[in-house]
C-alpha positions as a Markdown table, in Angstrom:
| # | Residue | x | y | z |
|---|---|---|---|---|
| 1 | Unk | 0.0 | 0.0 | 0.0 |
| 2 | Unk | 2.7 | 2.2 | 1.0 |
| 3 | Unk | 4.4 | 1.7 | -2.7 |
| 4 | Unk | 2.5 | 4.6 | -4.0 |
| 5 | Unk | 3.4 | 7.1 | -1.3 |
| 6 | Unk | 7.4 | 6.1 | -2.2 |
| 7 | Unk | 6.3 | 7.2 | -5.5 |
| 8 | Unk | 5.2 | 10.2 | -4.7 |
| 9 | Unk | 7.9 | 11.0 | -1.8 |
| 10 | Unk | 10.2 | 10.6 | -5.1 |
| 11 | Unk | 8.3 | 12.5 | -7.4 |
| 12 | Unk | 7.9 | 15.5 | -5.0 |
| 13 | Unk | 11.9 | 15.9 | -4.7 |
| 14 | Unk | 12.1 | 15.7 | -8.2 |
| 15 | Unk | 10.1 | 19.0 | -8.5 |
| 16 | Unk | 12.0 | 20.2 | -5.5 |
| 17 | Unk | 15.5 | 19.8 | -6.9 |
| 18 | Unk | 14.2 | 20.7 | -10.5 |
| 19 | Unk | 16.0 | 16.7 | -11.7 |
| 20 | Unk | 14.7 | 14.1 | -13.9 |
| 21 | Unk | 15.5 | 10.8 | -13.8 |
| 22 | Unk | 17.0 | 9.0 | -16.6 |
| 23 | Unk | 14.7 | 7.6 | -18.9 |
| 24 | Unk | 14.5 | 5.5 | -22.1 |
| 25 | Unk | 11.6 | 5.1 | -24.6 |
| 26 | Unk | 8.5 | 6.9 | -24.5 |
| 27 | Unk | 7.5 | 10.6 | -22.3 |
| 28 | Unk | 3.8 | 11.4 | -20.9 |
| 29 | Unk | 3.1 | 14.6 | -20.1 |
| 30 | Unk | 0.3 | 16.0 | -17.9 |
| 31 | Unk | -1.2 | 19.3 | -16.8 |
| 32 | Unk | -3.2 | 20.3 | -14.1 |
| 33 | Unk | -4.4 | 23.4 | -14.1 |
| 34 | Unk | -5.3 | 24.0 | -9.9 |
| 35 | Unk | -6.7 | 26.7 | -8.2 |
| 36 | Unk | -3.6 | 27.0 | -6.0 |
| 37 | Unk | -0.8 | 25.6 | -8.0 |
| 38 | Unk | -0.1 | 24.8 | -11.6 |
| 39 | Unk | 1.5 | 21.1 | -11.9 |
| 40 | Unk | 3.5 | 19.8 | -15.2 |
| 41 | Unk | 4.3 | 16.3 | -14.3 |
| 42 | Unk | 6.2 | 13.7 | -16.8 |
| 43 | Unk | 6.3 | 10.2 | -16.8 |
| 44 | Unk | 8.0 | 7.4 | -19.1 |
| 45 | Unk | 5.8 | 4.4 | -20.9 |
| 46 | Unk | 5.6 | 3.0 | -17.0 |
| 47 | Unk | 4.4 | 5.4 | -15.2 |
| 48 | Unk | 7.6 | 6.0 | -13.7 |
| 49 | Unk | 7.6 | 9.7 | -12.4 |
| 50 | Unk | 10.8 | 11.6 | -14.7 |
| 51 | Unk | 10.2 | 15.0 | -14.3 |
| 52 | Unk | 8.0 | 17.9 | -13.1 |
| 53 | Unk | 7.4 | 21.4 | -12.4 |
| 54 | Unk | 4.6 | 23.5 | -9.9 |
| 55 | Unk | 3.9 | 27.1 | -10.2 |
| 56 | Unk | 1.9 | 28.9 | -7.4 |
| 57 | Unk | -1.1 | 30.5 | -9.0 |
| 58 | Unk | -5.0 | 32.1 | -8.9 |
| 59 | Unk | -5.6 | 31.6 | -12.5 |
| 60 | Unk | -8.4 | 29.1 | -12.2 |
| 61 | Unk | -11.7 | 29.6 | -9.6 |
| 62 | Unk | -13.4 | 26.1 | -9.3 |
| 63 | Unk | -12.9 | 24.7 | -12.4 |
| 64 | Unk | -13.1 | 27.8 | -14.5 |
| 65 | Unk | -10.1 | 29.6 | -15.9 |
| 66 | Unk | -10.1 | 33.1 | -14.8 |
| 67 | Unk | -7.0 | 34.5 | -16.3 |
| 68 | Unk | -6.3 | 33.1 | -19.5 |
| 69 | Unk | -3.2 | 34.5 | -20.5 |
| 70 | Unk | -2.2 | 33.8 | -17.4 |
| 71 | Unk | -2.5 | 30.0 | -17.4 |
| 72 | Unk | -1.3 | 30.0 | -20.3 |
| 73 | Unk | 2.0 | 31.8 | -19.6 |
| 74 | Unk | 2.6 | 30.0 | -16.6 |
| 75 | Unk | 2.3 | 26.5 | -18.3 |
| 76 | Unk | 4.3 | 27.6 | -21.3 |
| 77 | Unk | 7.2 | 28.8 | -19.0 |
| 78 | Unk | 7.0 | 25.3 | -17.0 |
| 79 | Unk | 7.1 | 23.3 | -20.7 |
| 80 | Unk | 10.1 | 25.2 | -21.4 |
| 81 | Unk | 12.2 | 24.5 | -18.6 |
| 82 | Unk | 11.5 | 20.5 | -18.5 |
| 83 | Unk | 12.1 | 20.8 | -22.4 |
| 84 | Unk | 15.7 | 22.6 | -21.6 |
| 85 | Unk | 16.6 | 20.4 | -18.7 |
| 86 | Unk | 15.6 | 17.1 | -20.4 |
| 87 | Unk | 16.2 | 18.2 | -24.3 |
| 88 | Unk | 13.4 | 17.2 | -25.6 |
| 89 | Unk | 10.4 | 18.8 | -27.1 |
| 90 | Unk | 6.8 | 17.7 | -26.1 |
| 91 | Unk | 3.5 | 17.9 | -28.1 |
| 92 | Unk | 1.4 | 16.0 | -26.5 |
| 93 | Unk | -0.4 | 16.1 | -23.0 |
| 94 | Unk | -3.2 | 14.8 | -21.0 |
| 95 | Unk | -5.0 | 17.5 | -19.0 |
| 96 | Unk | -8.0 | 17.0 | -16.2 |
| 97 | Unk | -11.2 | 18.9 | -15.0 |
| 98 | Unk | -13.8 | 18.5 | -11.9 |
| 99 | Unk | -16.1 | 16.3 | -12.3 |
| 100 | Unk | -19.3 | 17.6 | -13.7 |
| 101 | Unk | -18.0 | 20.5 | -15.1 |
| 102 | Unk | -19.9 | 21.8 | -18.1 |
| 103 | Unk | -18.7 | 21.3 | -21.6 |
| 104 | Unk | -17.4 | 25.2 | -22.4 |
| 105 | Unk | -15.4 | 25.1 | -19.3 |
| 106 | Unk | -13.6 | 21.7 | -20.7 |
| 107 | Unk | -13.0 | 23.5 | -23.7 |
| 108 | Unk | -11.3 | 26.4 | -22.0 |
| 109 | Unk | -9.0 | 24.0 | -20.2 |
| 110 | Unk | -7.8 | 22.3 | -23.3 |
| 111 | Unk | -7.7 | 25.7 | -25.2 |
| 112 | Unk | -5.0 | 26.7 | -22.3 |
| 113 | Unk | -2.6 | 23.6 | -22.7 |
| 114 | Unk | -3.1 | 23.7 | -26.3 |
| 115 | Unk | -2.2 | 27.7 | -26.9 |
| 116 | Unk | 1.5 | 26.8 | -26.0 |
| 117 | Unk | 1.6 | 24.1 | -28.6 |
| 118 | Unk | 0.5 | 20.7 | -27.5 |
| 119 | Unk | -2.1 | 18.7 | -28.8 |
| 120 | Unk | -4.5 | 17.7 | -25.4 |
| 121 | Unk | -5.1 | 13.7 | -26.2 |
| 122 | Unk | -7.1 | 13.0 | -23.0 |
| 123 | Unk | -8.9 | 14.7 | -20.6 |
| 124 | Unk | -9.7 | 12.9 | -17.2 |
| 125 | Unk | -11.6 | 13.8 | -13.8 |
| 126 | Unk | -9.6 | 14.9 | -11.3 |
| 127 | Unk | -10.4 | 11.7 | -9.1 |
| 128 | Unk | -10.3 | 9.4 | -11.3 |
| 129 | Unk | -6.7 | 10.5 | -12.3 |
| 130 | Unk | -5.7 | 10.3 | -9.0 |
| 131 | Unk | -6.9 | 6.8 | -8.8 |
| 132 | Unk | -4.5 | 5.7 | -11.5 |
| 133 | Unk | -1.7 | 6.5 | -9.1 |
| 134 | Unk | -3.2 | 5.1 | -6.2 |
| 135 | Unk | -3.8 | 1.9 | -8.3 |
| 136 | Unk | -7.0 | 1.3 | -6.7 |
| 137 | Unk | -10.2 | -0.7 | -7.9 |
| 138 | Unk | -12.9 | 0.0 | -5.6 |
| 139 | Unk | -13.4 | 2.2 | -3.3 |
| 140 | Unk | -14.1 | 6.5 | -3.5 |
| 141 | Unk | -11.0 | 8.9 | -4.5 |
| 142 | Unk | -11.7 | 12.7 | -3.5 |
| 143 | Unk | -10.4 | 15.2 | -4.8 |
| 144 | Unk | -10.4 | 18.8 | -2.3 |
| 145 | Unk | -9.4 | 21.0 | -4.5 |
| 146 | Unk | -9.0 | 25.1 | -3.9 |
| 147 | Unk | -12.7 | 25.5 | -5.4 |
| 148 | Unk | -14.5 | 22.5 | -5.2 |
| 149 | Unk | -14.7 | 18.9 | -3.3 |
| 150 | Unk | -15.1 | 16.4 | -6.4 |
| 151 | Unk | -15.5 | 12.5 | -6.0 |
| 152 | Unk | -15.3 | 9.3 | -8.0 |
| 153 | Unk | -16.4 | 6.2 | -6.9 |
| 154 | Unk | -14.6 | 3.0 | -8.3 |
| 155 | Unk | -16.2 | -1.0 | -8.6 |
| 156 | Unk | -13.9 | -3.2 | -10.0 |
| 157 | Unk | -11.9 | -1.1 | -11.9 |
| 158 | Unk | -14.9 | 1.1 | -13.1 |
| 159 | Unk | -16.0 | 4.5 | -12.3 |
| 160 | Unk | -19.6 | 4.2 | -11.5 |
| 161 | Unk | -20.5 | 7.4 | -10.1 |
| 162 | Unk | -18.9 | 11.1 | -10.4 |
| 163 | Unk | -20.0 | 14.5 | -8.8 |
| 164 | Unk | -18.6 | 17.6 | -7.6 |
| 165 | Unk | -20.0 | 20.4 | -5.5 |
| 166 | Unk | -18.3 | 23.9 | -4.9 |
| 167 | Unk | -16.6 | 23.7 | -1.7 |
| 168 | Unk | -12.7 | 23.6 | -1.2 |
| 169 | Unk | -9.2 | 25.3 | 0.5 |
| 170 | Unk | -10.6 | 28.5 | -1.0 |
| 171 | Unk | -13.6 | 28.4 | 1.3 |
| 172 | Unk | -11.0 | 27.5 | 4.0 |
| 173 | Unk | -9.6 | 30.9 | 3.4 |
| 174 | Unk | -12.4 | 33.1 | 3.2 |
| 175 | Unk | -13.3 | 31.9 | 6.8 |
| 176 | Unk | -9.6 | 32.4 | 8.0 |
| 177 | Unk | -9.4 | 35.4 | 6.8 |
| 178 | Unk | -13.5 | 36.6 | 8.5 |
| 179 | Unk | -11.9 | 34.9 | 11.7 |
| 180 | Unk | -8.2 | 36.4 | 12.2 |
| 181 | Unk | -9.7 | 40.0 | 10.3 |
| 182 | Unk | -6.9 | 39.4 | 7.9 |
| 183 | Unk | -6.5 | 39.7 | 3.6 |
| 184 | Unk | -7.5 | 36.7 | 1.9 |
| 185 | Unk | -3.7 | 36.8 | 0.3 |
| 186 | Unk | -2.6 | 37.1 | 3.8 |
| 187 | Unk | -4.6 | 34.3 | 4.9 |
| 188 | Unk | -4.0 | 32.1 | 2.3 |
| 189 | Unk | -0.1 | 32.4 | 3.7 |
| 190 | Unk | -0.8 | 31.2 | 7.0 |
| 191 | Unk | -3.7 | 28.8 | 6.2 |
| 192 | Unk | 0.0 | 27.1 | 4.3 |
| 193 | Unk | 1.9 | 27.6 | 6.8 |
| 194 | Unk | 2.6 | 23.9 | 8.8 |
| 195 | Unk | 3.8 | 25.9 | 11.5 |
| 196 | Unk | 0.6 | 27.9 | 11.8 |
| 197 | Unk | -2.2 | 24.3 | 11.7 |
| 198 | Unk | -2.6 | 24.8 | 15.5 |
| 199 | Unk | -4.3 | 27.7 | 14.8 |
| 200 | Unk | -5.6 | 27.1 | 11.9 |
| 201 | Unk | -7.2 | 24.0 | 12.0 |
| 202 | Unk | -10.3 | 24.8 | 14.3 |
| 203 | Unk | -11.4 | 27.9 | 12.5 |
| 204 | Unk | -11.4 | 25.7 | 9.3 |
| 205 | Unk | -12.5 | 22.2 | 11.1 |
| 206 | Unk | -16.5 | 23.4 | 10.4 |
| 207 | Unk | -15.4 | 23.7 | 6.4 |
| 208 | Unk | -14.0 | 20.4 | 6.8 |
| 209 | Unk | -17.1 | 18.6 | 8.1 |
| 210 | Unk | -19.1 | 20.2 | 5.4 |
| 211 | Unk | -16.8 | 18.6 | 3.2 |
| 212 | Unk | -17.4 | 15.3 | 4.8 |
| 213 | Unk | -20.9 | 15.6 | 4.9 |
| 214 | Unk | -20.8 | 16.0 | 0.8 |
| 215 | Unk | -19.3 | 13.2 | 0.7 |
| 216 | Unk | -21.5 | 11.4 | 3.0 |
| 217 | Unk | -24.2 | 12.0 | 0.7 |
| 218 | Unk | -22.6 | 11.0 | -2.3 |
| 219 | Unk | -22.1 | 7.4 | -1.4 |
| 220 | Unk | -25.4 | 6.7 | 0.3 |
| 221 | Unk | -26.2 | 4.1 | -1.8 |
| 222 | Unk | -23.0 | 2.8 | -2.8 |
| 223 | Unk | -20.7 | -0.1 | -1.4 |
| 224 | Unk | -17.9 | 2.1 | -0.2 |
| 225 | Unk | -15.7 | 1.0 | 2.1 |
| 226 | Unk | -12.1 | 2.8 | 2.1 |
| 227 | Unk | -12.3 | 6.9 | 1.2 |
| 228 | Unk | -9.1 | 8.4 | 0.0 |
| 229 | Unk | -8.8 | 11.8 | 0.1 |
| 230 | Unk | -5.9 | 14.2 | -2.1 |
| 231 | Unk | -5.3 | 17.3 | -3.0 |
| 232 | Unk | -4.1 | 20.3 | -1.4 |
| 233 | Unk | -6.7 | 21.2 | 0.4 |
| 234 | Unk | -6.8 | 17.8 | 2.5 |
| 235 | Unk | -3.1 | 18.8 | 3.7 |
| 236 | Unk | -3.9 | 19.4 | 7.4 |
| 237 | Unk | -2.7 | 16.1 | 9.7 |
| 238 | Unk | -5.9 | 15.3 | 11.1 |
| 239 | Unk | -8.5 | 16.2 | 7.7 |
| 240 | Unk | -8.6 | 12.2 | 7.5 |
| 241 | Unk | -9.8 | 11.7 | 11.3 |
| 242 | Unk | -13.0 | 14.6 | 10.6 |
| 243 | Unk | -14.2 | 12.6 | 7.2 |
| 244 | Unk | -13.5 | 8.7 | 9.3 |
| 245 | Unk | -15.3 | 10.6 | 12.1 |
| 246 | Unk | -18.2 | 12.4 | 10.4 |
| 247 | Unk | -19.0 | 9.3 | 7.4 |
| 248 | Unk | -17.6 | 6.1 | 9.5 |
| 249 | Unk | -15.5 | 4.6 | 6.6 |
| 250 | Unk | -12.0 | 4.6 | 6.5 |
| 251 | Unk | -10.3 | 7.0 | 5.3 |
| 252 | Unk | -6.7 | 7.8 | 3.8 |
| 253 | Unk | -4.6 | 10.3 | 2.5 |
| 254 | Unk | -1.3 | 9.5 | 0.3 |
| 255 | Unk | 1.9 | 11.5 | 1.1 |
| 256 | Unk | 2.1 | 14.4 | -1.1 |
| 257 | Unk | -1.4 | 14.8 | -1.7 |
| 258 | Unk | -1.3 | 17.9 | -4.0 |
| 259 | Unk | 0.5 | 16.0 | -6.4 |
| 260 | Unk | -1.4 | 12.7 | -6.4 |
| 261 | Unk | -3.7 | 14.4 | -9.1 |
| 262 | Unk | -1.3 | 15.8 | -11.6 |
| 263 | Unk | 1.3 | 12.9 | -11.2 |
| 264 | Unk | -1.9 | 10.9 | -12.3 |
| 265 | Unk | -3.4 | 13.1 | -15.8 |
| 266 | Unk | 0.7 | 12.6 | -16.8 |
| 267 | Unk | -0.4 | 8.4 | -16.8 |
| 268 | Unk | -3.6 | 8.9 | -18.4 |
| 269 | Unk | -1.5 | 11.0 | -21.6 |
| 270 | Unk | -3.2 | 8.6 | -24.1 |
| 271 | Unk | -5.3 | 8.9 | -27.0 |
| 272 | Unk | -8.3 | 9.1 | -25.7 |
| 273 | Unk | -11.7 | 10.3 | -26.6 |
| 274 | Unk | -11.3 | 14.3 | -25.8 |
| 275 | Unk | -14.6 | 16.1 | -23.7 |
């Protein structure tokens, strides 16, 4: 179980120390365009993490690019440098939305990683690209992203059930900031800061619950009995004890969670059918 999270331990130094790992054959690129961070990850024909890049950014507000240009600079910019380091050139990358997104939204994505020349092959939920990582068959993957909580439900390998509802670390901020009388920027700093959690975590703890409870509601119905939770907003050390708590179903979180999701679109780079 604990093979993914060496994965990912790797993975994140890689992006730390700007390296890439030797590689022969065959590249896979991915990017996730997040409400807090902008991910390029690359991996080889095995799904072996080579390379990758993050980028801090406010460009997209649940699901929905905001800045354009933006995005697009910032992902140009993180193509570039992997292309120097490694010497190669990509043209080809997966990219991922929310689940239940609407149709011109996808569009806008894929119009973003296509403006700085590659050709989007596949797009993938969010939680279902994290599954791919997490090499899991049943069971619920969900996705806390800055904007919005998103969830996929797996049986046997197949996603039977998707859906997504407009809560996330941005909602974590906003009540930071209305508690401490702060900026949302400013906010946003400490909510990030590991040193700051003991004060953090209670004002945000009701946010969390609320997350819990969507998910709650999501899998009445369904035989769910392992939850795993990723993305950045599912940071805090104790996030997985509210949602084991609050829905009574076990519940994990990977190391590294903000990158479980854009290490997993970089896997799913294949010709697909395109949203």
């Amino acid at each position: 179980m604990n093979d993914y999270n060496n994965v990912l331990t790797g993975f994140s130094e890689l992006i730390k120390n700007e390296e890439y790992r030797p590689y022969e054959g065959e590249l896979k690129l991915g990017v996730d365009l997040g409400t807090a961070n902008i991910v390029v990850s690359v991996v080889d024909g095995n799904n072996t993490p080579i390379a990758g890049a993050s980028f801090p950014s406010t460009v997209v507000r649940d699901g929905i690019v905001v800045d354009f240009l933006g995005a697009s600079r910032a992902v140009k910019n993180m193509k570039y440098k992997l292309e120097e380091m490694m010497g190669v050139e990509f043209h080809q990358a997966a990219t991922a939305i929310p689940p239940g997104i609407i149709s011109g939204n996808v569009r806008v994505i894929s119009n973003v990683v296509e403006s700085v020349g590659l050709d989007v092959i596949n797009v993938i939920d969010e939680p279902t690209a994290a599954a791919t990582v997490l090499g899991i068959t049943d069971g619920a993957v969900v996705d806390v992203g800055g904007g919005t909580t998103g969830i996929s439900i797996l049986k046997n390998g197949e996603v039977v059930f998707t859906a997504d509802e407009p809560t996330g670390g941005t909602h974590m901020t906003l009540v930071l900031a209305g508690s401490l009388g702060c900026t949302f920027e400013e906010a946003e700093r400490i909510k990030k800061d590991p040193k700051q959690e003991r004060l953090v975590f209670p004002v945000v703890k009701p946010v969390i619950e609320k997350m819990a409870a969507i998910v709650k509601r999501f899998i009445e119905g369904y035989d769910v009995d392992v939850i795993y939770v990723v993305g950045g907003a599912c940071s805090f050390e104790k996030f997985e004890s509210i949602f084991e708590h609050d829905i009574g179903i076990k519940t994990i979180k990977p190391k590294e969670p903000l990158l479980v999701t854009p290490l997993g679109i970089a896997m799913n780079c294949n010709k697909q059918q395109v949203m």
